[in-house]
C-alpha positions in Angstrom: 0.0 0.0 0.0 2.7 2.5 1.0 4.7 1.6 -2.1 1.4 2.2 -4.2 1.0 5.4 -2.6 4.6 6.6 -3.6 4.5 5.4 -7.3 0.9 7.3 -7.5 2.6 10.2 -6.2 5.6 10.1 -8.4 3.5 9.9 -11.7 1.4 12.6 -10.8 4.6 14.7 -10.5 5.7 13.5 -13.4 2.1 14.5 -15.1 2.7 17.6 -13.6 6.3 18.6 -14.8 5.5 17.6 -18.6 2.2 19.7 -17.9 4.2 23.1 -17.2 7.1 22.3 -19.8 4.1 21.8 -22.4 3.1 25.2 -21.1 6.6 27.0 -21.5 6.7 25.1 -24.9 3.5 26.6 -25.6 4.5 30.6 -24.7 7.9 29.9 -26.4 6.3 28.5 -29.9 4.4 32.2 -29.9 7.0 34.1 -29.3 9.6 32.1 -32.2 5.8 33.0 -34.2 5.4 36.6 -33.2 8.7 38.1 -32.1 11.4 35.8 -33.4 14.0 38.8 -32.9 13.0 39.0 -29.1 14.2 35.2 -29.0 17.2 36.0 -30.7 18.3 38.8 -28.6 17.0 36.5 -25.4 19.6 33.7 -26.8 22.3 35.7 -26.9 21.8 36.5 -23.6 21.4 33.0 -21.9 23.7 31.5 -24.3 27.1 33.5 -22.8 30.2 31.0 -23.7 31.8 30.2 -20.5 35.4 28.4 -21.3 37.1 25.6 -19.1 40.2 26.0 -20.1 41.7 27.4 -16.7 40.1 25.1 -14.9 41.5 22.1 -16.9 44.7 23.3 -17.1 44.8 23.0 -13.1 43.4 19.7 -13.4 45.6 18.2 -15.9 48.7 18.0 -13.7 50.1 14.8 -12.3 50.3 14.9 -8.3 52.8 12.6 -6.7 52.9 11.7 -3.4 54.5 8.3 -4.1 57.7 9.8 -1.8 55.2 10.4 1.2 54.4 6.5 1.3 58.3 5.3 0.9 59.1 7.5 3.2 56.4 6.0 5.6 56.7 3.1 4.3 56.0 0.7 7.5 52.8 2.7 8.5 51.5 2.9 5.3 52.4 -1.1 4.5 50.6 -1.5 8.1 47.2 -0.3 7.3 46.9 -2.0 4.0 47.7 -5.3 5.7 45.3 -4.8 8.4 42.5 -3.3 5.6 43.1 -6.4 3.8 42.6 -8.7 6.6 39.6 -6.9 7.7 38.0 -7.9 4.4 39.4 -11.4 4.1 38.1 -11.8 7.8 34.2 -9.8 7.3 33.9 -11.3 3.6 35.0 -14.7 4.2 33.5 -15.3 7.6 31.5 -13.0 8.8 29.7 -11.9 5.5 25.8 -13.3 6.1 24.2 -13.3 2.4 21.1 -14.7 3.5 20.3 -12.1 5.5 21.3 -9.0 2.7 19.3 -11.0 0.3 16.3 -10.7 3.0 16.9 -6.6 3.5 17.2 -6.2 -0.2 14.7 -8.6 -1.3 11.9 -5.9 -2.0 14.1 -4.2 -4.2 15.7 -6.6 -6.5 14.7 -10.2 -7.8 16.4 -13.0 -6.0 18.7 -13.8 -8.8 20.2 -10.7 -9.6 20.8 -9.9 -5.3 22.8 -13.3 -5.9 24.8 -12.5 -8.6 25.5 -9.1 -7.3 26.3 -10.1 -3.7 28.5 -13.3 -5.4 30.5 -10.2 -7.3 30.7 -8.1 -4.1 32.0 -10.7 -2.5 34.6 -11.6 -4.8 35.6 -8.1 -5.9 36.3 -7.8 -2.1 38.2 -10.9 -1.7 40.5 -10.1 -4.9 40.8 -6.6 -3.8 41.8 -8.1 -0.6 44.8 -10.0 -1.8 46.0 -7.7 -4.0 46.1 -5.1 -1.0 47.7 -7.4 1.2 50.3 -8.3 -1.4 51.1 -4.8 -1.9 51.1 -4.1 2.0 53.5 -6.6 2.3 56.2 -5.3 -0.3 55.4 -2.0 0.9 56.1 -2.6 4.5 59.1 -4.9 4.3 60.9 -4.4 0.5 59.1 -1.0 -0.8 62.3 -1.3 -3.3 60.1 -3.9 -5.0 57.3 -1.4 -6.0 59.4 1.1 -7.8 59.1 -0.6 -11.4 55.8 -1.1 -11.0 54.9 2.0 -10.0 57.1 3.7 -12.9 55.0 2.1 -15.3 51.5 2.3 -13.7 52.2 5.8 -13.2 52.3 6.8 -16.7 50.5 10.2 -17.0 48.3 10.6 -19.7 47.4 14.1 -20.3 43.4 15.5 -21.5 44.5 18.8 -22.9 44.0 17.7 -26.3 40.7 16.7 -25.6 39.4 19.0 -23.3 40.8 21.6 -25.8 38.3 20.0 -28.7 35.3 19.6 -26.0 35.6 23.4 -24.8 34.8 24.8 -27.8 31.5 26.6 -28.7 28.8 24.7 -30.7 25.9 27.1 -31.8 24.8 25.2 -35.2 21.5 24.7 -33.6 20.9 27.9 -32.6 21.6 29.3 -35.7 19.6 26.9 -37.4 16.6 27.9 -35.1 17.1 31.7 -35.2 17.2 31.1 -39.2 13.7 29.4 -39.3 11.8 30.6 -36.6 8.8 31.1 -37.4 8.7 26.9 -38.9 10.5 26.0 -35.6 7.7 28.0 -33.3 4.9 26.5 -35.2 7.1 23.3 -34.7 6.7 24.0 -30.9 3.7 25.2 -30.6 1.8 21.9 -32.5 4.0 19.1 -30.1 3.5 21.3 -26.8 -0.4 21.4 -27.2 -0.5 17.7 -28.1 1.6 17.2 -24.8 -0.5 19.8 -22.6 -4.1 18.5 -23.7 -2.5 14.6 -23.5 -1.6 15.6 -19.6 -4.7 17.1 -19.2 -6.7 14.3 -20.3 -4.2 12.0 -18.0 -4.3 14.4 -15.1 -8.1 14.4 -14.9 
């Protein structure tokens, strides 16, 4: 009943929300009719280009603190060991999948909790042993990481990308602002289709 109740709720918002965008579509598809140029000078407006490139350029720089664990090696080597045999002891003996099946179980069908608690608990079992071999080398031979760690390490910058993403795309804007009018009637034909379609659903 409560879960009926919610699900009722959540459509009716959802009835609601296409209900006021079918009206904003509506006043939009008459103004694109009857003053396109008050669009246009509205679009140039709310369509201010903003660039990232600042920001990415702080981004995009490796940050090593690969000397801080060497140089703390025991510690750090320490608390992987004891993370890792946290999870080997909670995962592989204290881990009760009958009973997260029975808290999840009016979520999710049976078979899928399965497989997704059987890949929880193996992800946590390999992670496991991988941090505890890593621990390990870290605490007693952190000499043994080093190759590893050179090759894992291997930055790959984003500045060629980001500078090809932070570039300004207006093609549909220009394209709208060129056929107005065709675009507002467009608008104006879908948004009363959806507003009387809510109505009708609504009521």
């Amino acid at each position: 009943m409560h879960t009926e109740l919610i699900e009722k709720i959540l459509w009716q918002a959802l009835g609601v929300f296409l209900l006021l965008g079918a009206l904003l579509g509506i006043l939009a598809g008459l103004l694109l009719i009857l003053k396109p140029q008050l669009v246009h000078a509205t679009n140039r407006a709310a369509s201010h280009w903003i660039s990232t490139r600042r920001l990415n350029l702080i981004l995009d720089r490796s940050i090593n603190i690969e000397h801080w664990f060497y140089r703390h090696h025991r510690l750090t080597g320490t608390v992987a060991v004891l993370g890792a045999a946290y999870l080997f002891t909670f995962f592989g003996l204290l881990f009760d999948k009958t009973s997260a099946v029975q808290r999840t179980g009016a979520y999710l069908p049976f078979k899928l909790q399965e497989g997704l608690l059987d890949a929880l608990v193996l992800g946590s079992l390999a992670g496991a042993a991988v941090a505890l071999l890593a621990g390990l080398f870290l605490w007693l031979r952190p000499s043994l990481l080093r190759g590893i760690e050179a090759d894992a390490n291997r930055w790959v910058s984003t500045r060629r990308v980001n500078r090809v993403l932070d570039m300004p795309r207006d093609q549909v804007d220009r394209f709208v602002e060129q056929h107005a009018r065709s675009m507002g009637w467009l608008l104006l034909l879908g948004s009363f289709y959806l507003f009387v379609a809510m109505v009708g659903w609504l009521l």
